[in-house]
C-alpha positions in Angstrom: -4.6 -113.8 151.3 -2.3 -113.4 154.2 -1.5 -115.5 157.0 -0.7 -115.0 160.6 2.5 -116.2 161.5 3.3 -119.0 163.7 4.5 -117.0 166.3 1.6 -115.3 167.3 -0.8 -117.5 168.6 2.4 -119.3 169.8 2.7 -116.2 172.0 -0.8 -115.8 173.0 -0.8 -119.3 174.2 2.3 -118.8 176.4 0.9 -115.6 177.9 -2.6 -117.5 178.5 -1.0 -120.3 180.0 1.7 -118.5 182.4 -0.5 -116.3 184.0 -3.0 -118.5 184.6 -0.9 -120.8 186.1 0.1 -117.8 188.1 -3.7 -117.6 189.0 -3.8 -121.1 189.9 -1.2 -121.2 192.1 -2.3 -118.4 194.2 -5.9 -119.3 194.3 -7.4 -120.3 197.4 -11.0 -121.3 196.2 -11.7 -124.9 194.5 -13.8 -123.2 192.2 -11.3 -120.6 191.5 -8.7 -123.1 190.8 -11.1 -125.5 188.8 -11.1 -122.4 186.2 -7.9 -121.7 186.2 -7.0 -125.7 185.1 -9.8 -125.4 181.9 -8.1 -121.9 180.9 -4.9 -123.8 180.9 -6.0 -126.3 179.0 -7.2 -124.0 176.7 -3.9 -122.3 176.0 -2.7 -125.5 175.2 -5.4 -126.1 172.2 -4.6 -123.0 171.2 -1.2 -124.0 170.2 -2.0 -127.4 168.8 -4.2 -125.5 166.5 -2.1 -123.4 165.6 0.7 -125.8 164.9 -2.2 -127.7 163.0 -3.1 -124.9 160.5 0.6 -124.2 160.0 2.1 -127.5 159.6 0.0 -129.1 156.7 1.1 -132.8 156.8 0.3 -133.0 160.8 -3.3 -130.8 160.7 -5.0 -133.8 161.5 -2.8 -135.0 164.4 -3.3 -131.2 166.4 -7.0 -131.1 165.9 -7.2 -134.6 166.9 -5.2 -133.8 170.0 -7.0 -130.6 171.2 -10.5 -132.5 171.1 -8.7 -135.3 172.5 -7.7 -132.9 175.3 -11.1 -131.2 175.3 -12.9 -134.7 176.1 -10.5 -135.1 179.0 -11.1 -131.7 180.2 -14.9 -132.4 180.4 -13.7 -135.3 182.5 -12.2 -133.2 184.8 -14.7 -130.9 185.8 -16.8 -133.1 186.1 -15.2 -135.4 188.4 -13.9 -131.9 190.3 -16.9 -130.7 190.7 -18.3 -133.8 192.2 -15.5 -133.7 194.8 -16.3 -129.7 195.5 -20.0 -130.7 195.6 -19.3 -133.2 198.2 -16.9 -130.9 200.3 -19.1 -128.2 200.5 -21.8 -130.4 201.8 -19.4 -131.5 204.3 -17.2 -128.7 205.3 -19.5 -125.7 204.5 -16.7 -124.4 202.6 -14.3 -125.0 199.5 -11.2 -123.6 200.7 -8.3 -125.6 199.8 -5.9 -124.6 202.0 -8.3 -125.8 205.0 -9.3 -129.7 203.2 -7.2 -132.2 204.7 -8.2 -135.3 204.1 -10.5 -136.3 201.5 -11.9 -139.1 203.3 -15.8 -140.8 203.7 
């Protein structure tokens, strides 16, 4: 049985994650941005499962961590999308470049 090397997902997590942090920078919709934050997070549990299946004394600790990181990413959105929720209501729109205070 073969296995893929290291450096492949290694890559495809560094790819994932540069361009959506390209995305996420540009992005001028909450919602837009919101998605752009998960796929990061993402790219990131790719690598920590990766490292997990090839480092056997620490495949544990990397699985640990991405659910760890998985939990806090289902924090995230929804705690974001309260705060979009609550702008749209207010504003009529989710662009971020227009919010400027986030105040009752």
């Amino acid at each position: 049985m073969t296995t893929i090397p290291l450096t492949y997902p290694l890559t495809l997590g560094a790819i994932l994650f540069g361009l959506v942090l390209y995305g996420a920078l540009t992005q001028r919709n909450a919602i837009r941005i919101l998605m752009c934050v998960e796929l990061m997070l993402n790219a990131v549990n790719i690598n920590l499962v990766a490292f997990a299946a090839t480092l056997r004394e620490a495949a544990a600790a990397g699985q640990i961590f991405a659910l760890f990181v998985m939990t806090v990413a289902a924090a995230e959105v929804a705690l974001a999308l309260a705060i979009i929720l609550i702008l749209a209501r207010r504003e009529s729109h989710i662009d971020i470049e227009r919010v400027h205070l986030l105040r009752w």
